[in-house]
C-alpha angles and dihedrals in degrees: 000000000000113000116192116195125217129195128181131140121237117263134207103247081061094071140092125228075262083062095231114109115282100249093237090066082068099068089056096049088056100042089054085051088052087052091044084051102055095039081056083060093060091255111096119177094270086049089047101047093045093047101037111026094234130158086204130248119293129205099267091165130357128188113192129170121191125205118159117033125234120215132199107288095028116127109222129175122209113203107202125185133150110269098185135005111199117176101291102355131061125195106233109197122194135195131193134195141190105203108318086333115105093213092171141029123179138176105201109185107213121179134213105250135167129171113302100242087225101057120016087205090065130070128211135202122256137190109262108254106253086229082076099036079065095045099044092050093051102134 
């Protein structure tokens, strides 16, 4: 499977009044790494989108759990692969870790859309081209 690494410091505008990150900031942080993951396969958003005619794949469920907080100035580095690929939706799981502390998990379920040829302000599933089945499985 094709693991794409991420590494980035904490910065102050993360954080809470607490002065951890704000746990929101989590779920951007993980849907730049799935970016990051899909541009490391040779497809990023613009290539998808002209190849493929996708709109992209949207969060459709995430399931996070946070154990260790981060603070402003912590390195952290968030490891992002796809755990499972179903028909027209893929399981993206992310880990992140401050030092040798996994302080964050999360299994964020994305699906294939592109615009519904009915109504252009609708999307549809689609199966996920098997071009990026191959490039997502490297191992």
């Amino acid at each position: 499977m094709l693991i794409h690494t991420h590494t980035r410091q904490i910065e102050w505008g993360d954080c809470d009044p607490a002065g951890i990150v704000f746990h929101p900031r989590y779920l951007g942080y993980f849907d730049h790494c799935t970016n990051l993951l899909f541009a490391k396969a040779g497809f990023d958003l613009a290539t998808l989108q002209a190849r493929f005619a996708v709109i992209g794949y949207p969060v459709v469920d995430l399931h996070s759990r946070f154990l260790a907080p981060c603070r402003q100035g912590d390195e952290v580095r968030i490891e992002s692969w796809v755990a499972e690929l179903r028909n027209s939706s893929f399981d993206v799981q992310h880990r992140l870790w401050r030092d040798d502390t996994l302080a964050v998990e999360a299994t964020v379920t994305r699906v294939w859309t592109v615009q519904d040829p009915a109504d252009p302000r609708r999307m549809q599933g689609r199966p996920v081209p098997e071009a990026i089945r191959r490039a997502l499985s490297i191992a």
